[in-house]
N, C-alpha and C positions, 0 to 999 in steps of 0.2 A: 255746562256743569262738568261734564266729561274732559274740556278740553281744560280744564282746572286741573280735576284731579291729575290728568297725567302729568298736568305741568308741575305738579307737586312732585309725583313721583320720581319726575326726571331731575329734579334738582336734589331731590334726596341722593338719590343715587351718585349725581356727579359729585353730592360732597363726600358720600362714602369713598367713591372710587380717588378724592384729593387727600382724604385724610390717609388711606394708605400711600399713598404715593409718597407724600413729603418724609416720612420714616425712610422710605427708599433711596430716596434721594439726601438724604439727609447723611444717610451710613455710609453710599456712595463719597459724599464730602470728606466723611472721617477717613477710610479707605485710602482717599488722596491723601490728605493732610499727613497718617501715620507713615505711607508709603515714603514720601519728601522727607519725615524725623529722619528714616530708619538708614535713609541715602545718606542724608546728611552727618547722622549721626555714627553711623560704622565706621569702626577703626580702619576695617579694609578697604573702605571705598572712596578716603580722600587720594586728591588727584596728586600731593605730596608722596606718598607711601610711592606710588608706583615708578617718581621720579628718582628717588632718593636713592644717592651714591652713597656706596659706605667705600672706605679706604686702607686697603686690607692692609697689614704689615704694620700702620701709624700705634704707637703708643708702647710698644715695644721697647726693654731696655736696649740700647746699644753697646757695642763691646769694639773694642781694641787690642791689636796687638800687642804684644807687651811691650814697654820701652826697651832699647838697646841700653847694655849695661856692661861699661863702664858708657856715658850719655855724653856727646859734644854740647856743651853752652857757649855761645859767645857772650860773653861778658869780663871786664877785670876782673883777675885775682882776687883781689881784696873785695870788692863788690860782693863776686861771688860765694865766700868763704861767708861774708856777715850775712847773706842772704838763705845760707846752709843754717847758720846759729838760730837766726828769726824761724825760720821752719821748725826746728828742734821745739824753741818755746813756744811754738805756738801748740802744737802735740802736747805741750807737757812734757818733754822727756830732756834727761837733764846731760851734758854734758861731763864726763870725766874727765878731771883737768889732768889728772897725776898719768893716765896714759894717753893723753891727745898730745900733739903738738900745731894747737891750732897755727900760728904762725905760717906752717909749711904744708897746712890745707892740710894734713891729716887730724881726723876726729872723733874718737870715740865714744859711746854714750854709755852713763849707768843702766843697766838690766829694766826697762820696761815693761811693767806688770799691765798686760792687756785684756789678761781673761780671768774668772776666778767661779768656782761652782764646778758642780761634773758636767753638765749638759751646757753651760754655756761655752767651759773649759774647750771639750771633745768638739763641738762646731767650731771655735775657731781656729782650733787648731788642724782641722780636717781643711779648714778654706784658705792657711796659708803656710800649711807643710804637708810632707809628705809620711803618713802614719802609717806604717809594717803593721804592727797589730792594736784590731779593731777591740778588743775586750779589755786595753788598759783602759784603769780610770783614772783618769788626769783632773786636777783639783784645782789647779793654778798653771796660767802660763805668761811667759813674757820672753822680752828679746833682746838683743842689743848689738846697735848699728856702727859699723867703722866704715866710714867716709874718707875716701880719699881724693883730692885734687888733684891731677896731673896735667902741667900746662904743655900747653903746643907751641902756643908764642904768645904775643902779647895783648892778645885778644881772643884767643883760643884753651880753651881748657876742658877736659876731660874729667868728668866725676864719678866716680865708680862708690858702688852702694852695697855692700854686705852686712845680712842679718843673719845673728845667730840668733836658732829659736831653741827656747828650753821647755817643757811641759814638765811639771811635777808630779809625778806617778806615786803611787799608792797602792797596799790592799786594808788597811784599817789599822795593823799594827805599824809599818813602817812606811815612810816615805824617801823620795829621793828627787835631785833635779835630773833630767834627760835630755840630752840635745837631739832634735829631729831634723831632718834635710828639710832647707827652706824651699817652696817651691816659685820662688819668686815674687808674690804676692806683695808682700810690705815693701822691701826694696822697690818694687813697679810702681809702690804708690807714695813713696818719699819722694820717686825723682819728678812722679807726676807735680807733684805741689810745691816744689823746687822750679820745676820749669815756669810755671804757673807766676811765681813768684819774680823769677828772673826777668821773665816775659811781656808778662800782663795777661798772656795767653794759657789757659790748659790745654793741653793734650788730649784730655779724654773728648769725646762728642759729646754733640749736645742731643738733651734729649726728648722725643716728640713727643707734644705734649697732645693727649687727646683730645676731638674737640667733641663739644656737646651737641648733636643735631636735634636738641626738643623732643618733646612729646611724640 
């Protein structure tokens, strides 16, 4: 009868002492399982992060010296001169016939109106002349190009690019046109799209483009 009772006792007990266990052991499981998300899932702790090259400098605008000006092209005369015209219409910007003498590769064009407003005015006129003083207010600007041809020989030709730039100044009552020193900007970028054209090729660089490394 005794060796009953104890046997009772003792399996009471071993279930007491199972039921706390598997709680233990159980939290233990969780403990793993959260530990492995928390690995898995940190931003800082995949094995990417730690390889991953960046590439300093890429994406970056690129810049260029200016073109030489008056510009050697090889190409004919004539070639050359109709390939000056296509550049013109392609700008928009119109040819004046009564003072060009297309024929002999000199070209002038009517006054190109490029800028207009005060603030759009004063920026482009700051990015492609050279402005004395900083308090006029300029309302409208524009320019105009004499082109000249000069050959070398019969494959050889030289093209020189001159802009005069004007800004129209103001104080509310009066206004007026102003010439400002060109600072080579637009000439540098006619002859770029001139060579461009003659070529196949620009002149300017090409530009890198950034790449996307993911998440």
């Amino acid at each position: 009868m005794k060796t009953q009772r104890f046997s009772s006792k003792l399996l009471v007990l071993l279930t007491g002492l199972f039921c706390l266990a598997v709680p233990i052991f159980a939290q233990k499981g969780i403990d793993a399982q959260t530990d492995t998300i928390k690995k898995e899932g940190s931003p800082t702790s995949r094995p990417s992060d730690a390889s991953r090259s960046f590439s300093w400098g890429k994406g970056k605008t690129k810049v260029r010296a200016m073109l030489p000006n008056p510009y050697k092209l090889a190409a004919r005369r004539d070639v050359l001169i109709s390939s000056i015209q296509d550049v013109l219409q392609d700008k928009k910007i119109i040819i004046d016939e009564s003072s060009s003498r297309i024929a002999d590769g000199y070209i002038v064009t009517q006054p190109f109106v490029f800028a207009k407003g005060i603030v759009l005015t004063r920026g482009e006129l700051a990015r492609v002349a050279e402005i004395s003083d900083p308090e006029t207010a300029w309302t409208r600007a524009q320019y105009t190009l004499t082109i000249d041809v000069q050959t070398i020989d019969g494959i050889q030709n030289k093209v020189a690019v001159n802009a005069k730039i004007e800004g129209r100044a103001g104080n509310g009552l009066t206004a007026e046109w102003l010439t400002v020193p060109s600072s080579g900007v637009i000439e540098d970028e006619f002859l770029s799209k001139l060579i461009e054209a003659v070529t196949g090729t620009s002149p300017d660089p090409v530009q890198d483009v950034p790449k996307d490394d993911g998440p």
